[in-house]
C-alpha positions as CSV (number, residue, x, y, z in Angstrom):
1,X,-24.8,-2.2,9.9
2,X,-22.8,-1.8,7.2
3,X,-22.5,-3.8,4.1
4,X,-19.7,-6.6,4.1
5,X,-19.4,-5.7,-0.1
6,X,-19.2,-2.1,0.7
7,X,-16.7,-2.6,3.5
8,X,-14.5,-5.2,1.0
9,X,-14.2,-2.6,-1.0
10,X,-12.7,0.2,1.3
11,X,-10.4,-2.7,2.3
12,X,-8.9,-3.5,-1.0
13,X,-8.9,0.3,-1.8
14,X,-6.5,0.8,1.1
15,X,-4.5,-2.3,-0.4
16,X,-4.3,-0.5,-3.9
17,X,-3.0,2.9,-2.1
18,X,-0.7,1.2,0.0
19,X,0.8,-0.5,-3.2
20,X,0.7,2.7,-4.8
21,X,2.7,4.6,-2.3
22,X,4.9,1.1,-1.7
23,X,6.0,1.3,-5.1
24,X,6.1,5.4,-5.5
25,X,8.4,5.5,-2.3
26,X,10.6,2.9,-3.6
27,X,11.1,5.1,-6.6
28,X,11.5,7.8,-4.7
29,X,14.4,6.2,-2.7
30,X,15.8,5.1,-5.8
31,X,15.0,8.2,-8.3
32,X,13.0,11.5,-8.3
33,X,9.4,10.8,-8.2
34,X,7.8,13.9,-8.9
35,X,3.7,12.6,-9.5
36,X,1.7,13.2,-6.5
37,X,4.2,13.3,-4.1
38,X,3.0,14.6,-1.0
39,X,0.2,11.5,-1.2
40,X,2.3,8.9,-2.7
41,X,5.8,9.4,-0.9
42,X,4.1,10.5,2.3
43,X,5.7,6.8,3.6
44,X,8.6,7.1,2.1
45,X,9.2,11.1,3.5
46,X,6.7,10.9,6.7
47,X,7.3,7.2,8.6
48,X,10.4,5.9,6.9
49,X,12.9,8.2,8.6
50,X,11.1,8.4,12.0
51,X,11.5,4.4,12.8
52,X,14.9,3.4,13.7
53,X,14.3,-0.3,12.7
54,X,14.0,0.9,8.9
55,X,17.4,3.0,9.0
56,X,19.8,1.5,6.3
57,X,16.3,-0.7,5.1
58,X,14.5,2.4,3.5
59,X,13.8,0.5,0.0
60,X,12.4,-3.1,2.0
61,X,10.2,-0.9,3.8
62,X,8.7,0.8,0.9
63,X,8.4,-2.4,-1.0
64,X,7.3,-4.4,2.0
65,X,4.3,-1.8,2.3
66,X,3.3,-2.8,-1.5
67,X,3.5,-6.5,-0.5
68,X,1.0,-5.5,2.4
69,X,-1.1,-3.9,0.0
70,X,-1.0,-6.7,-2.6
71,X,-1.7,-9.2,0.2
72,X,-5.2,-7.0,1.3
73,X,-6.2,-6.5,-2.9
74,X,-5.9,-10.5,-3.1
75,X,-7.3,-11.8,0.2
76,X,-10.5,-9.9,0.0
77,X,-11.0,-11.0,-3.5
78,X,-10.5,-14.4,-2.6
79,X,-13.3,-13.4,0.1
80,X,-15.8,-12.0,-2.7
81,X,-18.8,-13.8,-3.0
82,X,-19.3,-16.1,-6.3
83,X,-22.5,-16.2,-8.2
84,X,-24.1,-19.8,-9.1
85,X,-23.1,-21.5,-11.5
């Protein structure tokens, strides 16, 4: 069974990426963001234009994908066990 730390831990490191690529896309949509794009864009290039409900709504998306991510980093620290005081 795996460990709930360990598995906290893959969780917020998906929240970090998805900020990452949130806030990389939005620059992207904005600006030229040449660092890492084929990881950090891949939103932004790769799902973005392929759902209709985002047409016209390319920059809320991106950023709405960093809120995501935010929202996963905090709630599973909130989550992280406390030592005694």
């Amino acid at each position: 069974m795996p460990n709930v730390t360990s598995m906290r831990k893959v969780i917020q490191a998906v929240g970090v990426l998805s900020v990452l690529i949130g806030v990389s896309g939005a620059i992207d949509h904005l600006w030229y963001q040449p660092f890492l794009g084929i990881i950090l864009n891949s939103f932004n290039r790769l799902v973005v234009p392929h759902v209709t409900a985002f047409e016209g709504y390319e920059l809320v998306a991106n950023l709405a994908l960093a809120a995501v991510g935010a929202s996963l980093v905090l709630a599973m620290e909130v989550m992280r066990p406390r030592g005694r005081v």
